[in-house]
TORKOL-4160 file (C-alpha; in steps of 0.2 Angstrom, whole numbers, padded with zeros to 4 digits, m for minus):
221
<pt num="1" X="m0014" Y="m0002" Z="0013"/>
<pt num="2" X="m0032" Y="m0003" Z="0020"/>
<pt num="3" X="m0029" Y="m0011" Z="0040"/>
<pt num="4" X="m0029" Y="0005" Z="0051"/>
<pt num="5" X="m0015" Y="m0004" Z="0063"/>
<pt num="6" X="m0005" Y="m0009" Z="0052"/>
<pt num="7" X="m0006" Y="0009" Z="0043"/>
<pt num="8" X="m0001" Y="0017" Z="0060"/>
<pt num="9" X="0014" Y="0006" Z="0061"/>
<pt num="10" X="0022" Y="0007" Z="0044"/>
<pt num="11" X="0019" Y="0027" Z="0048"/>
<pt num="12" X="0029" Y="0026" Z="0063"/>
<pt num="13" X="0043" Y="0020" Z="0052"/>
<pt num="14" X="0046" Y="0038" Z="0045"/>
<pt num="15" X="0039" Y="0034" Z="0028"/>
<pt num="16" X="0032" Y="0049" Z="0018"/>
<pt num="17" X="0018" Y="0042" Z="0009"/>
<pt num="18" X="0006" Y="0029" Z="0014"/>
<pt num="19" X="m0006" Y="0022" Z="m0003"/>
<pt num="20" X="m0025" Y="0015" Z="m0003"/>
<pt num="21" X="m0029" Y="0005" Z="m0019"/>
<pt num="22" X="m0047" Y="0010" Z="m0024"/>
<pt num="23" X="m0049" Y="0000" Z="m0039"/>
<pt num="24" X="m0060" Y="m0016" Z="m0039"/>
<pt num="25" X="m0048" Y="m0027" Z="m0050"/>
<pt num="26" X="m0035" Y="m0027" Z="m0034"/>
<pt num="27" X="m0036" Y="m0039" Z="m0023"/>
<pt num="28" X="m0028" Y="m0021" Z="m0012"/>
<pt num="29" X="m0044" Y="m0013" Z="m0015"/>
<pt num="30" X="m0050" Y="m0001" Z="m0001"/>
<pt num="31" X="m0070" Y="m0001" Z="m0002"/>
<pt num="32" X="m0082" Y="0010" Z="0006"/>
<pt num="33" X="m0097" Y="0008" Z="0018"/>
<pt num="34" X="m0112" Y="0011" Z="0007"/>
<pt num="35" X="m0125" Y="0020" Z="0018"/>
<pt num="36" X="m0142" Y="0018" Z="0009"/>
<pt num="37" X="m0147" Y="0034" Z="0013"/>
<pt num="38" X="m0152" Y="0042" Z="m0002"/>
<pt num="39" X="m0140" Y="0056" Z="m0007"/>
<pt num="40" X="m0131" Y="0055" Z="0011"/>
<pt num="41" X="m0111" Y="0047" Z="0003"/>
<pt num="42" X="m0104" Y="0032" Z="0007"/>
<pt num="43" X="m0092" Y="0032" Z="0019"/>
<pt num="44" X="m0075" Y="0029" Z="0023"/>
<pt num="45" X="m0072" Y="0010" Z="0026"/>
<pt num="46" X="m0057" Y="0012" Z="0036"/>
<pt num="47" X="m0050" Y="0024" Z="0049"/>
<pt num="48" X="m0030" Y="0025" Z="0043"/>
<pt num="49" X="m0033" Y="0047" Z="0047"/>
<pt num="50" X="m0027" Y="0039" Z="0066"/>
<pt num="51" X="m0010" Y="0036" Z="0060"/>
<pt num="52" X="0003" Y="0038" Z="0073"/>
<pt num="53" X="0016" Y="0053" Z="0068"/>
<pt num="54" X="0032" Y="0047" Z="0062"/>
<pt num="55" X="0047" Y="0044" Z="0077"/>
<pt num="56" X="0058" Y="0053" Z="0064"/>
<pt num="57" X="0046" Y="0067" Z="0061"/>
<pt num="58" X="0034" Y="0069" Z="0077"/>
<pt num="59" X="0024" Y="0083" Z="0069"/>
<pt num="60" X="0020" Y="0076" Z="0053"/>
<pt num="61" X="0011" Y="0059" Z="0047"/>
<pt num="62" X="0013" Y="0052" Z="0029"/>
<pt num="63" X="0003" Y="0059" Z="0015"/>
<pt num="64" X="m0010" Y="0049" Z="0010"/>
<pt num="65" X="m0011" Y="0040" Z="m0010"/>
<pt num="66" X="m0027" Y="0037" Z="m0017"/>
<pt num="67" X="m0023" Y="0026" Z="m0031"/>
<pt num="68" X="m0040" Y="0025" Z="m0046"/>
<pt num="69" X="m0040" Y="0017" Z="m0063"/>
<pt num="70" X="m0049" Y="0026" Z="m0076"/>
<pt num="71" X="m0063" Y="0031" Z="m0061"/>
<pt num="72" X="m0076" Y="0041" Z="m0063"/>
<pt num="73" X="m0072" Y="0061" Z="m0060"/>
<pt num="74" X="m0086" Y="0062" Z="m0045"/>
<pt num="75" X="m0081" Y="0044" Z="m0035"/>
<pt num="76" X="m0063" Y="0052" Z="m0037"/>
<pt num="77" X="m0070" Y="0067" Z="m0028"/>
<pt num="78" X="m0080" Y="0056" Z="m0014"/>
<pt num="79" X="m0065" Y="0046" Z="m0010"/>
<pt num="80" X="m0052" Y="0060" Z="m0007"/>
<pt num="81" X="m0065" Y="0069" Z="0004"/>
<pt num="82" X="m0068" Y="0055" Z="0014"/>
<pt num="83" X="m0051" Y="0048" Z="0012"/>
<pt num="84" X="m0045" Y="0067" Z="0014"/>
<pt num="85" X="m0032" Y="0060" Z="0003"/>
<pt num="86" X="m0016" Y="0072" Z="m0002"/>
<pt num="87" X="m0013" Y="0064" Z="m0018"/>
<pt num="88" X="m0022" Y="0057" Z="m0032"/>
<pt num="89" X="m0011" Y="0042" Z="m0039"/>
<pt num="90" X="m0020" Y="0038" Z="m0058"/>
<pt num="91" X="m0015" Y="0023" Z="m0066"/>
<pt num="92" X="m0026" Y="0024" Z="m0082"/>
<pt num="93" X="m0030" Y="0033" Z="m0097"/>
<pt num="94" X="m0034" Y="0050" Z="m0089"/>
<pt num="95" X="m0032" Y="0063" Z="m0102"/>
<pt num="96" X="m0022" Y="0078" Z="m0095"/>
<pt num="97" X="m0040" Y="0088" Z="m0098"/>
<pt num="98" X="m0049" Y="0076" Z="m0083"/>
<pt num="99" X="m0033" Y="0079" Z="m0071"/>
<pt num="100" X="m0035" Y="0098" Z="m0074"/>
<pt num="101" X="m0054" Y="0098" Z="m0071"/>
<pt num="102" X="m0051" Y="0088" Z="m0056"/>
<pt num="103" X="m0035" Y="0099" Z="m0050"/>
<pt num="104" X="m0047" Y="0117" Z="m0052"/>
<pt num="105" X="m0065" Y="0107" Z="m0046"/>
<pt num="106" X="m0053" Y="0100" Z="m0028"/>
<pt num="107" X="m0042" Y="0114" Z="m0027"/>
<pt num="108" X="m0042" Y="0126" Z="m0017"/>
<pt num="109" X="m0061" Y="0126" Z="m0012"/>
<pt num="110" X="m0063" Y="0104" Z="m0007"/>
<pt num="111" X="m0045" Y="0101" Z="m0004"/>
<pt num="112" X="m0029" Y="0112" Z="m0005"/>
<pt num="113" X="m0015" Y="0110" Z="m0013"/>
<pt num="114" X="m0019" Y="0091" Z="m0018"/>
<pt num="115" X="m0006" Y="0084" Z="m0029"/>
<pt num="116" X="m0010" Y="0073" Z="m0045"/>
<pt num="117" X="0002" Y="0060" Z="m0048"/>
<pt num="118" X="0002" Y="0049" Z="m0064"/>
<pt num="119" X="0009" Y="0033" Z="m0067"/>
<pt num="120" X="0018" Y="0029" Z="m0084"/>
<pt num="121" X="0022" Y="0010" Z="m0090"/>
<pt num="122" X="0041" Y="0010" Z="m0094"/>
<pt num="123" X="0047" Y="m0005" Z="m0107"/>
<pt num="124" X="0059" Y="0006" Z="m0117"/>
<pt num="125" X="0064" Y="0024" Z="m0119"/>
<pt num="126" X="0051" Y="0028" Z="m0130"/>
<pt num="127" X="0038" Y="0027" Z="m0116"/>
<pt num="128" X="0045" Y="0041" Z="m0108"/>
<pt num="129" X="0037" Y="0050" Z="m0124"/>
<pt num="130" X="0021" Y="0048" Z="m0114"/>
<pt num="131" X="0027" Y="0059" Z="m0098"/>
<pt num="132" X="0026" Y="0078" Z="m0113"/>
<pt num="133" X="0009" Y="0079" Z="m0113"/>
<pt num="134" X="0006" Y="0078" Z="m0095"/>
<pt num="135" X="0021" Y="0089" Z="m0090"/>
<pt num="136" X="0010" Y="0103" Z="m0085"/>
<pt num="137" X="m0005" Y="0094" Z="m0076"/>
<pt num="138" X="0003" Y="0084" Z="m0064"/>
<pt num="139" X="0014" Y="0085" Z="m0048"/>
<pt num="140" X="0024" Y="0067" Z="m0050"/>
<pt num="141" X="0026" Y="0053" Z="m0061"/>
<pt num="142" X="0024" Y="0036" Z="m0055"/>
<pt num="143" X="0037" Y="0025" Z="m0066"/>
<pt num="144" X="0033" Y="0007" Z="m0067"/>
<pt num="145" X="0034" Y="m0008" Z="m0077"/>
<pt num="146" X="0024" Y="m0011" Z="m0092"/>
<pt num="147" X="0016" Y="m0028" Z="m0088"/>
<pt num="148" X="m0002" Y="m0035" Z="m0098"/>
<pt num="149" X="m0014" Y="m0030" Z="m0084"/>
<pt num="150" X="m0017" Y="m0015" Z="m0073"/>
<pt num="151" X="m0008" Y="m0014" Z="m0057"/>
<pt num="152" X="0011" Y="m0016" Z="m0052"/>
<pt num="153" X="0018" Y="m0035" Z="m0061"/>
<pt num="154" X="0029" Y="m0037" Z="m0046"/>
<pt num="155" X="0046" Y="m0034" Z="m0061"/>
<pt num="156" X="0060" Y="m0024" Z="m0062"/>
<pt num="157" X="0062" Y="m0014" Z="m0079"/>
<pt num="158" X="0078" Y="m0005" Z="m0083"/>
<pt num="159" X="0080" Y="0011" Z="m0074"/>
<pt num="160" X="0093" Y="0015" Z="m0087"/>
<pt num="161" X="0080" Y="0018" Z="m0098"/>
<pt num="162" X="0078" Y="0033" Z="m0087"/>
<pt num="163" X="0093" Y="0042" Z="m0092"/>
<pt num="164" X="0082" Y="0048" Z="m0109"/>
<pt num="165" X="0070" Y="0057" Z="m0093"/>
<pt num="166" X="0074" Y="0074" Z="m0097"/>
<pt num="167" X="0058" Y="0082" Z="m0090"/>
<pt num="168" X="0057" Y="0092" Z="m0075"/>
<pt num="169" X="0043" Y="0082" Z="m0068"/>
<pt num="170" X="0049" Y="0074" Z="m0052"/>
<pt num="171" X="0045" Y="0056" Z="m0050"/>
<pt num="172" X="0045" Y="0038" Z="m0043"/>
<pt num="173" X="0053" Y="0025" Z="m0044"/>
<pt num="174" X="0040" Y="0007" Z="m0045"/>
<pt num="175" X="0042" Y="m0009" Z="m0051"/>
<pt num="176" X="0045" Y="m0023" Z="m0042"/>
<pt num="177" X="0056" Y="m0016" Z="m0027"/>
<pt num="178" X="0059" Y="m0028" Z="m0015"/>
<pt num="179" X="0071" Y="m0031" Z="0002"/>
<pt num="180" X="0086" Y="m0035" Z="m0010"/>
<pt num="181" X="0089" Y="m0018" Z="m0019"/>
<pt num="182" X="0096" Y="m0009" Z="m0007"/>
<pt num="183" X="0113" Y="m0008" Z="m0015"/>
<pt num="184" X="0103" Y="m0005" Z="m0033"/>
<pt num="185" X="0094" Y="0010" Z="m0027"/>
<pt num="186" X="0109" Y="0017" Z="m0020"/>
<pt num="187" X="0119" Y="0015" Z="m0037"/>
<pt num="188" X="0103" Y="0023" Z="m0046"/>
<pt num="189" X="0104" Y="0043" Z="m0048"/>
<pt num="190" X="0094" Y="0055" Z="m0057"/>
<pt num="191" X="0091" Y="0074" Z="m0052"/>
<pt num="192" X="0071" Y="0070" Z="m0055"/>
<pt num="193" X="0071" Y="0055" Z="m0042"/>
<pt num="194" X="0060" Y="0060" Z="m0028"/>
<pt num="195" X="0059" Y="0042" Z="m0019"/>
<pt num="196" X="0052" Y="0023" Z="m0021"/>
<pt num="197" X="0038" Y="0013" Z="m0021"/>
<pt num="198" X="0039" Y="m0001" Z="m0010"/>
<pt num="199" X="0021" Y="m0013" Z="m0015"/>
<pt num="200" X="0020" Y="m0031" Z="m0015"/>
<pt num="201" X="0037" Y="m0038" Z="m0011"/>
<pt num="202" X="0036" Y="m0030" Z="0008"/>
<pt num="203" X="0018" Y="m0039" Z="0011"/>
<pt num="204" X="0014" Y="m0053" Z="0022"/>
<pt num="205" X="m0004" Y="m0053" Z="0013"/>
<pt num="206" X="m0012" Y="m0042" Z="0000"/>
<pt num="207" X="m0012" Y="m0023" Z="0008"/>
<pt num="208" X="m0003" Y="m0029" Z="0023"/>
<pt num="209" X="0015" Y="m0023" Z="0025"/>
<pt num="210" X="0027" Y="m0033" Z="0034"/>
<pt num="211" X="0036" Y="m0018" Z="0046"/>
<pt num="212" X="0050" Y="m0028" Z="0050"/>
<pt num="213" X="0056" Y="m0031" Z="0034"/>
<pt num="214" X="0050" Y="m0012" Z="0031"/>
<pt num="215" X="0062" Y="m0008" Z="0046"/>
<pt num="216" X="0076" Y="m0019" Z="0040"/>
<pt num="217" X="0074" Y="m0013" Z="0024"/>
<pt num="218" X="0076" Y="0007" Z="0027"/>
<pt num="219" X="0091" Y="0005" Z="0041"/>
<pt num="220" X="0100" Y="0001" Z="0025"/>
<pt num="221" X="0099" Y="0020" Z="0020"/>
């Protein structure tokens, strides 16, 4: 998301996390204000820190998501501090080595307690392979669907696959959620299931959610 009243409304649904793309191949890409200042940052290009406290949860608005593609470690840094993101989302490469340097360089001295969340491409159950070698850097799998290009494909995989998840990892569930599968996420359990993803098929535009459909959609829970 990236339009500050739109942010505050989905917020007042009682959602737990609220995501900002920075990555210029989306067309959801959350740029910054460049200042020209010489070595005075950029600065942040949207005010979504205004978010009205959920109705569900008055003392606490959603976490916020930075999502980044193989960025650079410093323009990582830059955005959660002025972002004062929560999370850091990676949808690349990132070696488990960069998400440890940038855990010990954020945490606890530039922002405590961040969490570092990476996402994994699911096609079949060997993917889930993947997941070992980051069990003891990160916070939260992202599970989506592998598609050719970077970013969500808008497709369902087979959650099935999932039953080979034995990790202890908690994670979430992506790929192609949208307002018909209610009954599918209610029939889907697994003790490592923290939650879902709700991306492209609950927008009216790119980064703009539509909160009734939102709304409708969460009643159903």
């Amino acid at each position: 998301m990236r339009d500050g009243a739109n942010i505050a409304e989905v917020a007042a649904l009682g959602v737990e996390y609220i995501g900002m793309i920075f990555w210029s191949g989306s067309p959801r890409n959350v740029t910054m204000i460049p200042t020209n200042a010489g070595i005075i940052p950029d600065r942040a290009s949207l005010e979504p820190l205004n978010a009205q406290p959920s109705t569900l949860n008055p003392q606490r608005s959603p976490q916020r998501v930075g999502v980044f593609v193989d960025e650079m470690p410093q323009t990582i840094i830059t955005h959660v501090v002025n972002f004062q993101l929560d999370v850091v989302q990676l949808h690349g490469h990132e070696s488990p080595t960069v998400i440890r340097n940038l855990r010990a360089t954020l945490d606890p001295d530039i922002r405590p307690g961040i969490q570092f969340w990476k996402a994994i491409s699911i096609a079949a159950a060997e993917d889930l392979d993947q997941c070992q070698q980051y069990e003891d850097c990160v916070d939260a799998f992202v599970f989506d669907t592998r598609s050719p290009s970077v970013g969500g494909s808008g497709q369902h995989f087979d959650w099935q696959l999932l039953d080979a998840y034995r990790g202890k990892v908690p994670f979430l569930l992506s790929g192609g959620i949208g307002p018909d599968d209610a009954a599918r996420i209610k029939s889907f359990h697994h003790p490592q299931c923290m939650g879902i993803d709700l991306n492209s098929r609950f927008e009216t535009a790119p980064a703009v959610k539509d909160v009734a459909l939102i709304s409708r959609f969460l009643a159903q829970f």
